[in-house]
TORVEX-799321 format. One record per residue (C-alpha): residue number from 1; residue in one letter; x, y, z. Coordinates in nm, 4 decimals. Example, Ala and Ser with C-alpha at 12.3 -4.5 7.8 and 13.67 -1.06 7.14 Angstrom:
% TORVEX-799321
<1,A,<1.2300,-0.4500,0.7800>>,
<2,S,<1.3670,-0.1060,0.7140>>,
//
This chain:
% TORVEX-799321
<1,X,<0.0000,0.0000,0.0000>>,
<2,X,<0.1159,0.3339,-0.0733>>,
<3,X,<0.2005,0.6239,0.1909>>,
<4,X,<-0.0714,0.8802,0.2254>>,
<5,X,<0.1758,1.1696,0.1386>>,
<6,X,<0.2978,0.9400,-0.2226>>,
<7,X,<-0.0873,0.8884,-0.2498>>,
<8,X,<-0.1845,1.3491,-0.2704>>,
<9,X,<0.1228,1.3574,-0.4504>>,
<10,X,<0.0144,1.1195,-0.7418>>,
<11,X,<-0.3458,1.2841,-0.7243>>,
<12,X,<-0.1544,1.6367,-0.7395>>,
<13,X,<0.0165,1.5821,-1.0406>>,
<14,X,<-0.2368,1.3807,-1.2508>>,
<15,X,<-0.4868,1.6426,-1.1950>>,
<16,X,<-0.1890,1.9131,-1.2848>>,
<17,X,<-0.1671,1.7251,-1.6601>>,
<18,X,<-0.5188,1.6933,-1.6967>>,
<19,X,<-0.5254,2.0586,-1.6527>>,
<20,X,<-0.2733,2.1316,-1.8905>>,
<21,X,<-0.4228,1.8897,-2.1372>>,
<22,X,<-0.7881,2.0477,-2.1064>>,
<23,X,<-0.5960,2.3780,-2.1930>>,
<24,X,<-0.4637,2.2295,-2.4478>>,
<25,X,<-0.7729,2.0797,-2.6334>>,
<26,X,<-0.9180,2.4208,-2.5908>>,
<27,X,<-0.6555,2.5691,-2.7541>>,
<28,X,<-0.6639,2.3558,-3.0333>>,
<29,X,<-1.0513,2.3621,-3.1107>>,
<30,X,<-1.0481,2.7817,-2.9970>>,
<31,X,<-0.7294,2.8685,-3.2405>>,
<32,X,<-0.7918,2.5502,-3.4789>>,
<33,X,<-0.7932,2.6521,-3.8658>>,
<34,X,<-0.9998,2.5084,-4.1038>>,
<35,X,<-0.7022,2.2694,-4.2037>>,
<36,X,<-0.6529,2.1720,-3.8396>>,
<37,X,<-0.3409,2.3618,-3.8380>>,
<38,X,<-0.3103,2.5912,-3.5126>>,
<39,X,<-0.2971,2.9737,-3.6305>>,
<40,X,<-0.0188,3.1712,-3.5281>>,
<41,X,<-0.2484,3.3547,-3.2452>>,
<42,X,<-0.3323,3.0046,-3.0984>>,
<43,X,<0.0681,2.9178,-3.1198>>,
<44,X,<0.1560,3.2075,-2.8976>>,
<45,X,<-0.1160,3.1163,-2.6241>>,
<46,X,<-0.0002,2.7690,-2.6930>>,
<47,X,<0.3812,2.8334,-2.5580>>,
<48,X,<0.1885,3.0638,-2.2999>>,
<49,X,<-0.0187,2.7577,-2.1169>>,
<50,X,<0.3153,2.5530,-2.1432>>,
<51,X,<0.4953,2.8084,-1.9619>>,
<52,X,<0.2031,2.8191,-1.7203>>,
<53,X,<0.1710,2.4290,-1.6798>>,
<54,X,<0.5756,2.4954,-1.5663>>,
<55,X,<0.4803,2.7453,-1.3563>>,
<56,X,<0.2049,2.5419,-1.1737>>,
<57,X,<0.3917,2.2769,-1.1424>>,
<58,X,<0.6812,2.4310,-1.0005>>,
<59,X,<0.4241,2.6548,-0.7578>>,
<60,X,<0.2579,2.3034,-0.6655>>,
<61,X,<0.5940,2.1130,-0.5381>>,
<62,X,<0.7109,2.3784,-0.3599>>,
<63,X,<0.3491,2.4039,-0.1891>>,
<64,X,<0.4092,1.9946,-0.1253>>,
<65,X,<0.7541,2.0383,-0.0002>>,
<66,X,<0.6530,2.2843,0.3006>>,
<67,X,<0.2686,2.0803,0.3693>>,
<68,X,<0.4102,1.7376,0.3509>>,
<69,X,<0.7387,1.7747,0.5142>>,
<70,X,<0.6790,1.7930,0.9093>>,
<71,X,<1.0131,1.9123,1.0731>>,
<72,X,<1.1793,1.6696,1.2717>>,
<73,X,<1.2225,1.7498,1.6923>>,
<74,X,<1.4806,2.0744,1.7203>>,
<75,X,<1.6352,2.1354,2.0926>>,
<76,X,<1.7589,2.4600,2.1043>>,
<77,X,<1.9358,2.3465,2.4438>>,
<78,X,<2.0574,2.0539,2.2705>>,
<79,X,<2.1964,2.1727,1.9679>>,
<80,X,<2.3328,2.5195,2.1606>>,
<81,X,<2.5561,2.2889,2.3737>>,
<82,X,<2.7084,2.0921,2.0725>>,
<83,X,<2.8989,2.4234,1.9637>>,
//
């Protein structure tokens, strides 16, 4: 069985490309030609949402890093004394 942190992290980033690839089918049937070539317009916003899908991504692991990572015991008296 997985760990319950391994188990929001999997859900995290699955719904993370499901968002990126909902952005990208609108993309494709908003800036779609005729020919079912994207237009130069829909290119631009294209590279935008990939940049963005970085973005999130990078936004969501740092969120995950600080939630899911309790800090371990710190003695101040302990660690004082050492030095």
């Amino acid at each position: 069985m997985l760990e319950r942190e391994r188990i929001i992290e999997i859900v995290v980033a699955v719904a993370a490309v499901f968002v990126m690839i909902g952005a990208m089918l609108w993309i494709g049937t908003t800036y779609g030609g005729d020919n079912g070539v994207l237009t130069t317009d829909g290119a631009e916003v294209l590279v935008g949402a990939m940049v963005g899908f970085i973005v999130l991504l990078l936004g969501v692991g740092l969120v995950l890093a600080y939630v899911m990572n309790e800090p371990e015991g710190f003695d101040d008296d302990a660690d004082a004394q050492s030095f």
